[in-house]
C-alpha positions in Angstrom: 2.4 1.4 -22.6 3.1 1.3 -18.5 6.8 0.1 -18.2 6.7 -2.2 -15.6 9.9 -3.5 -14.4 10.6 -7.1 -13.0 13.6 -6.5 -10.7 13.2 -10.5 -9.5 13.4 -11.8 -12.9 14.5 -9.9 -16.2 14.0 -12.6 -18.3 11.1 -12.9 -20.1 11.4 -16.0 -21.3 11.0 -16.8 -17.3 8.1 -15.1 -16.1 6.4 -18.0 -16.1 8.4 -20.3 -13.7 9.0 -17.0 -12.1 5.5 -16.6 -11.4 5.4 -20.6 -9.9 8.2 -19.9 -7.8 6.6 -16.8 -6.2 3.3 -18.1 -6.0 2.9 -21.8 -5.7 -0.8 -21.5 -4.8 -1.3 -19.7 -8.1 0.8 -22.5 -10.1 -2.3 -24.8 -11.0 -4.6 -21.7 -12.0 -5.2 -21.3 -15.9 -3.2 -19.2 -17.5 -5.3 -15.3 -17.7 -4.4 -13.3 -21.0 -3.0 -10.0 -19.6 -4.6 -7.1 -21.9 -2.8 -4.5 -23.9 -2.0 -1.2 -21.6 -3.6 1.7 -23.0 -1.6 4.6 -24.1 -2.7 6.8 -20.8 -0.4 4.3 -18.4 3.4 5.5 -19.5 5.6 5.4 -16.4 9.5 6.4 -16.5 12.2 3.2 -16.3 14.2 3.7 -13.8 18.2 4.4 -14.2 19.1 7.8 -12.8 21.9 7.9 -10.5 19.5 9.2 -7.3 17.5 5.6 -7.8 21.0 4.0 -8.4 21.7 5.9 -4.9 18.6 4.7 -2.9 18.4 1.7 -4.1 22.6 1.2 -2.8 20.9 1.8 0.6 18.3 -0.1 0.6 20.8 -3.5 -0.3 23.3 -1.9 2.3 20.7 -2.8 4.8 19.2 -5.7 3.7 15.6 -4.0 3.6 12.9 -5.3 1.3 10.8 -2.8 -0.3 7.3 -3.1 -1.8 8.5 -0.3 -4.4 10.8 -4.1 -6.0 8.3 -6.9 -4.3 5.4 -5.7 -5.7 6.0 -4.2 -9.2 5.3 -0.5 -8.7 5.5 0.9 -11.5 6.2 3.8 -9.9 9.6 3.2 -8.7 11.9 4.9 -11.1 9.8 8.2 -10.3 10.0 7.6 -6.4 13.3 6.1 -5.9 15.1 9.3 -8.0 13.2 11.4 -5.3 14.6 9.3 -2.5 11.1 7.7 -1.5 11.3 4.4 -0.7 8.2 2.1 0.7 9.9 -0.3 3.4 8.4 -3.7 3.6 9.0 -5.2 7.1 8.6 -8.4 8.4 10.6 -10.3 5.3 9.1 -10.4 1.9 6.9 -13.5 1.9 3.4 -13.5 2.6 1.1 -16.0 4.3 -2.2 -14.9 2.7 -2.8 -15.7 -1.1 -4.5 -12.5 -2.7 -5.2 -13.0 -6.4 -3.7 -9.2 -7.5 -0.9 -9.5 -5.4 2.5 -10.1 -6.6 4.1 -10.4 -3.1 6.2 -14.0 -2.6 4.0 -16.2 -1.1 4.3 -18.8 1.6 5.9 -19.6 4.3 7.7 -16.7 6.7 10.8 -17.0 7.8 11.4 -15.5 12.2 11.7 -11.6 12.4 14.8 -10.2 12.2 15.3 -8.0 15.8 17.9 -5.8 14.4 15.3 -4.3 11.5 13.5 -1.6 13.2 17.1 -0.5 13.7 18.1 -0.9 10.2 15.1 0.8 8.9 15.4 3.8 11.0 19.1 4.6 9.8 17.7 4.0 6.5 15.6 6.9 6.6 18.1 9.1 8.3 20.6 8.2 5.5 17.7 9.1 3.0 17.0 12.3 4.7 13.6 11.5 4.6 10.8 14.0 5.9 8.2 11.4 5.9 8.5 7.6 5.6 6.1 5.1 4.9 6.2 1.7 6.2 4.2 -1.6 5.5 4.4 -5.4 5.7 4.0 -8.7 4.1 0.4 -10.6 6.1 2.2 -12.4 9.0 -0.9 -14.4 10.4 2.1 -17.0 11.5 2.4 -14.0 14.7 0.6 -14.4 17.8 0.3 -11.2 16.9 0.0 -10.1 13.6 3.5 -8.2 13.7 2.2 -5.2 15.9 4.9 -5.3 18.1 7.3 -5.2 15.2 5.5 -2.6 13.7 5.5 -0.6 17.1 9.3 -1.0 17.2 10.1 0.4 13.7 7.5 3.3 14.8 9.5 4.2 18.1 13.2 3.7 16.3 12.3 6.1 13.7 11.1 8.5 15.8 14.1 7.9 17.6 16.8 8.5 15.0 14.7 10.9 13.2 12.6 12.7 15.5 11.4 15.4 12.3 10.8 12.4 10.3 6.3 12.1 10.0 5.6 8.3 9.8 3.1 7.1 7.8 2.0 3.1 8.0 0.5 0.3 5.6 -0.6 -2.1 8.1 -2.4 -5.6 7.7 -5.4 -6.5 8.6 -4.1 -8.2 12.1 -7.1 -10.2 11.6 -8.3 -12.5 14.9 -5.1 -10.3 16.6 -6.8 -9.4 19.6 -4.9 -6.2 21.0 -2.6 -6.2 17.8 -4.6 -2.9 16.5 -4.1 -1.5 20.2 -0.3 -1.5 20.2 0.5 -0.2 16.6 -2.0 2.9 17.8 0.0 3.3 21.1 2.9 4.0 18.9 1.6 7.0 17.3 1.6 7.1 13.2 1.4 10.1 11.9 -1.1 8.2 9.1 -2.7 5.0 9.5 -3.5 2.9 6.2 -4.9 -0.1 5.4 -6.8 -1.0 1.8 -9.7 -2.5 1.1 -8.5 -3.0 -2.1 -12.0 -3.8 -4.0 -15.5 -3.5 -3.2 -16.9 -6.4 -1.1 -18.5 -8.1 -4.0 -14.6 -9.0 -5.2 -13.1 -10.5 -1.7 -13.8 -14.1 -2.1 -11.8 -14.7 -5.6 -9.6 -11.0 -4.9 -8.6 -11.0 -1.4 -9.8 -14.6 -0.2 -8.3 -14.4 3.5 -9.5 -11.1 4.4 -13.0 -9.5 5.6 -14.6 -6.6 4.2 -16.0 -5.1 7.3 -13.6 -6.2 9.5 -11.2 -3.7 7.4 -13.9 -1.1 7.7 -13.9 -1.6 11.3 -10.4 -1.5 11.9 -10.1 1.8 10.3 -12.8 3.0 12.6 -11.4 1.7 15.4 -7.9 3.6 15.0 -10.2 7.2 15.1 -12.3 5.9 18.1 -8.4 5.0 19.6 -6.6 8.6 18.4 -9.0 10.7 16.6 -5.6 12.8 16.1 -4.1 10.4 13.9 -4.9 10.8 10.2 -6.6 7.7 8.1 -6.0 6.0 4.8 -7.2 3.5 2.6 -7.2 2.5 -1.4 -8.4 0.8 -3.9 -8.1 -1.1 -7.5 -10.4 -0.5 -10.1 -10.5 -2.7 -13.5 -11.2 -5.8 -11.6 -14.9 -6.6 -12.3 -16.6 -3.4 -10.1 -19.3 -1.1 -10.5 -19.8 1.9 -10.2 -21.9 1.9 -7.3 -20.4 -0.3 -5.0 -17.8 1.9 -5.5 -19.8 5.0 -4.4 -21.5 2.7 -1.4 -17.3 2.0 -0.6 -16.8 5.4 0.0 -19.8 6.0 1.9 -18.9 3.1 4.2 -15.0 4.7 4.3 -16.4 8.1 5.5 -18.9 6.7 8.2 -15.5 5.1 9.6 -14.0 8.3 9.7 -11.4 7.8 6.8 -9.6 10.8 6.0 -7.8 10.3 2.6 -8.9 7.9 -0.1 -6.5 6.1 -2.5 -7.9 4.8 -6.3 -6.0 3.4 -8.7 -6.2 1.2 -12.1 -5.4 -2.6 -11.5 -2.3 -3.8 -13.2 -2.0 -7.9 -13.7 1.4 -9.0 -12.7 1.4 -12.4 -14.5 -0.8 -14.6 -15.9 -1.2 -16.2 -12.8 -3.0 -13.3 -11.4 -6.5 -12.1 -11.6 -7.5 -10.7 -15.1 -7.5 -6.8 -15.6 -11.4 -6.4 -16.1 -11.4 -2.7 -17.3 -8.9 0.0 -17.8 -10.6 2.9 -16.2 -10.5 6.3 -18.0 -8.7 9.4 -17.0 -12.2 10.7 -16.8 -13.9 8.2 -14.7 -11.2 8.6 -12.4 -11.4 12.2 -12.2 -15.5 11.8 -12.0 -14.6 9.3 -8.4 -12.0 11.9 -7.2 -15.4 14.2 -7.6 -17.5 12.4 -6.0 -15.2 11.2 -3.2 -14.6 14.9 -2.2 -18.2 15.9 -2.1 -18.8 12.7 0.0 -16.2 14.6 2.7 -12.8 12.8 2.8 -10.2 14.9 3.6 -7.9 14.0 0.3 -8.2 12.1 -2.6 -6.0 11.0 -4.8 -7.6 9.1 -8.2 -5.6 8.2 -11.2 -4.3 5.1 -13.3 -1.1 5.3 -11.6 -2.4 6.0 -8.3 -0.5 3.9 -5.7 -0.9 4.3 -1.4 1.8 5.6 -0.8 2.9 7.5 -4.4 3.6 11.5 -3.3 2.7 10.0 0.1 4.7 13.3 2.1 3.0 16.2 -0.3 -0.2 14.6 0.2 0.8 14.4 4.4 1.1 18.2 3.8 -2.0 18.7 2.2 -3.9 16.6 4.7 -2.9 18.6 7.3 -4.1 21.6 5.6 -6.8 20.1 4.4 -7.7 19.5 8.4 -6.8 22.6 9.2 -8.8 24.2 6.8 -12.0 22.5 8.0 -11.5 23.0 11.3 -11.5 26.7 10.3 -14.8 26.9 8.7 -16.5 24.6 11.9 -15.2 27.5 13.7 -16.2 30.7 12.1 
């Protein structure tokens, strides 16, 4: 059984109110039952003294992480490596996605000084590659881009070796907001789909399938130097072919690297685990995927965006490197 730790509440006997608190539009839903694990999701708990040690710096500057807003349940393993996920722009959400374990509601005014703060972060970390993403901030005239652009350049400031990889939202009726957070130059642009269009209106209600699509293309057609991302969740009610046609639609945007992982329910609140995919079927997609011409792909229960996020930067530019090789000879 996956060992999922609740760093906002570690009282059981709370999860409920807990889950109120977090997601008020979620508080008049039914309760969903939230199915056994089976035994191919086991994930370390955290409690060595290098996630004691990252975790120290991440209070020390008042960062939120996803790694602790969202319930990875691959923290223990990332945090004792140093990796850390920062979450700009606060840690409450304005959009209402039904997997999403991100506070929800209302956002309080950007903090100036946190592209600053992040950026010693990772130089206190050491990091060689960082990856940084945000709560949906459709309060912004601009989506955060600017914010985003900021962290980019003060990074790259105090860490110039650092690679920067990015999580963004999907600056939905931002017009220029995708223009700026290019201009800054990611090493990696990401930004999930998720699920399979089929799955938006009761999984990720605010959003647009091909807009997402489209926005990933866009970034190529921008900087066809900068490498693309996205992800998914499987076990929430897909097939297996409009997972195949999601790929296809990934690779005729240009994506590079593809992310799938198993949906995990939060609470009860949230939307019902479906399916647990097999190790198999996940290794059949990571199959497939490859054929289909991505660049990377990375296909497991535990799978998560930005999980091994800087090996996988340094097999994608091998990867590239390696295909632009064979175009040659």
């Amino acid at each position: 059984m996956a060992v999922v730790i609740d760093t906002l509440n570690n009282d059981p006997r709370n999860k409920k109110d807990a889950a109120a608190l977090r997601h008020p539009e979620k508080a008049h839903r039914p309760d969903q039952e939230v199915a056994r694990k089976p035994d191919w999701i086991r994930v370390k708990a955290p409690g060595s003294p290098q996630y004691a040690a990252t975790r120290a710096i991440v209070k020390e500057h008042k960062l939120v992480t996803v790694c602790e807003e969202a319930g990875c349940p691959n923290i223990g393993e990332c945090w004792e490596k140093k990796h850390a996920t920062f979450m700009i722009m606060g840690d409450t959400c304005t959009r209402a996605c039904s997997f999403c374990n991100v506070k929800t509601g209302r956002p309080d005014g950007l903090d100036a000084r946190e592209p600053e703060n992040v950026a010693d972060s990772v130089a206190k970390l050491g990091l060689s590659h960082v990856v940084v993403t945000s709560v949906d901030r459709d309060d912004l005239e601009d989506g955060g881009a600017d914010h985003f652009a900021r962290t980019i350049r003060a990074i790259r400031e105090r860490s110039p070796d650092t690679t920067v990889e990015i999580l963004t939202p999907d600056f939905l009726r931002k017009p220029g907001a995708l223009e700026a957070v290019v201009a800054a130059r990611p090493d990696v642009f990401n930004h999930n789909l998720e699920t399979v269009p089929s799955n938006y209106l009761t999984v990720r209600p605010g959003a647009r399938y091909f807009h997402s699509v489209r926005l990933l293309q866009r970034v190529k057609e921008l900087d066809p130097t900068i490498f693309t991302k996205s992800g998914i969740m499987v076990g929430l009610g897909e097939t297996r072919n409009e997972v195949l046609q999601l790929m296809d639609d990934l690779r005729s945007a240009e994506v590079d690297f593809l992310t799938i992982g198993q949906y995990l329910q939060p609470t009860r609140k949230h939307h019902r685990v479906v399916s647990f995919v097999t190790p198999d079927e996940f290794k059949a997609y990571e199959e497939v995927a490859m054929a289909k011409g991505f660049l990377l792909v990375s296909a497991t229960p535990l799978t998560r965006s930005s999980h091994h996020a800087g090996e996988d930067f340094a097999r994608l530019k091998a990867a590239r490197l390696a295909r632009l090789a064979n175009a040659g000879a």
